[in-house]
C-alpha positions, -999 to +999 in steps of 0.1 A: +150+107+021+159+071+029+127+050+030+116+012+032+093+000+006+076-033+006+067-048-021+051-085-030+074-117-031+070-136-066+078-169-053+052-169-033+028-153-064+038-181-086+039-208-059+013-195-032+039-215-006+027-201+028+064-209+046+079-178+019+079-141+032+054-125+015+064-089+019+102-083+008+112-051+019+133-025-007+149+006+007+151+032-014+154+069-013+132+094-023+128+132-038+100+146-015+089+178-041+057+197-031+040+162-022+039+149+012+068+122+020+039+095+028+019+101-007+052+101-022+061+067-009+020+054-019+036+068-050+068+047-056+047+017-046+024+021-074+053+030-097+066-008-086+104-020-075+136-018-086+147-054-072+144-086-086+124-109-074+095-090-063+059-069-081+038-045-068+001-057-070-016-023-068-036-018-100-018+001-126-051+017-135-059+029-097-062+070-092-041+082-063-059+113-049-039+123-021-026+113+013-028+132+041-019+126+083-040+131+113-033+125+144-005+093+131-035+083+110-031+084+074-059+088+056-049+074+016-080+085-008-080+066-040-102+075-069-131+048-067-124+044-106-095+018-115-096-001-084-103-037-092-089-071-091-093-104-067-084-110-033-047-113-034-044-079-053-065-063-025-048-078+004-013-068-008-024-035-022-034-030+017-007-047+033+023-028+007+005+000+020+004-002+051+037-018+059+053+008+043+037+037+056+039+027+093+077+023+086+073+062+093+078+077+130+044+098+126+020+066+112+008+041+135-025+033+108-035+036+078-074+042+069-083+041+031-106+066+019-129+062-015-134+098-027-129+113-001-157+088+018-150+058+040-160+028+015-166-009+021-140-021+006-112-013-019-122-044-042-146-058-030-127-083-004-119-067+025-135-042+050-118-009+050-143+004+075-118+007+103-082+015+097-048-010+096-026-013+119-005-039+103-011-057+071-038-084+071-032-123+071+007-121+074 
């Protein structure tokens, strides 16, 4: 299946210039095996891009434990173990996210699950009390 990824602009990593789009989107298509298309796609953001010119910022070390759709909600549960890094990793681990998964018909939001458990925060930055709509400071 044919999918739009989004992944983090490195011009704007390297020169933090507000005026640069800071999600560049990657199109891409997909093998959905006996996973869900939408943790597949979480999946191939953590696995990074195939273009030039742009980096995915979710930690390499962060646990994927499933994704799962309610109600064009979905719920993404990480492993609270390997999640760390500043502000900037947080917000575009959140925004790649979301962007990406509210490209689909059947997601309007995205709520991040610790464990299973509403958390505080991925990171430590940002609230993920409530879920996302769109991605945050764009």
């Amino acid at each position: 299946r044919e999918v739009t990824l989004y992944f983090l602009n490195e011009k704007y990593i390297e020169t933090g210039d507000e005026s640069l789009e800071k999600l560049i989107p990657e199109t891409r298509t997909i093998e959905i095996g006996n996973i869900g298309l939408e943790e597949s796609i979480v999946k191939e953001l953590m696995a990074g891009p195939k273009s030039e010119g742009v980096t995915s910022v979710i930690p390499s070390s962060a646990q994927l434990l499933g994704v799962e759709v309610v109600d064009k909600t979905a719920f993404v549960n990480f492993a609270s173990e390997g999640l760390f890094g500043g502000s900037l990793e947080e917000t575009y681990t959140i925004n790649q996210i979301v962007a990406s998964l509210t490209e689909l018909d059947n997601v309007d939001r995205v709520q991040f699950l610790i464990n299973g458990q509403k958390g505080d925060s991925l990171m430590g930055h940002y609230s993920i009390q409530e879920p996302f709509e769109t991605p945050i400071n764009q």
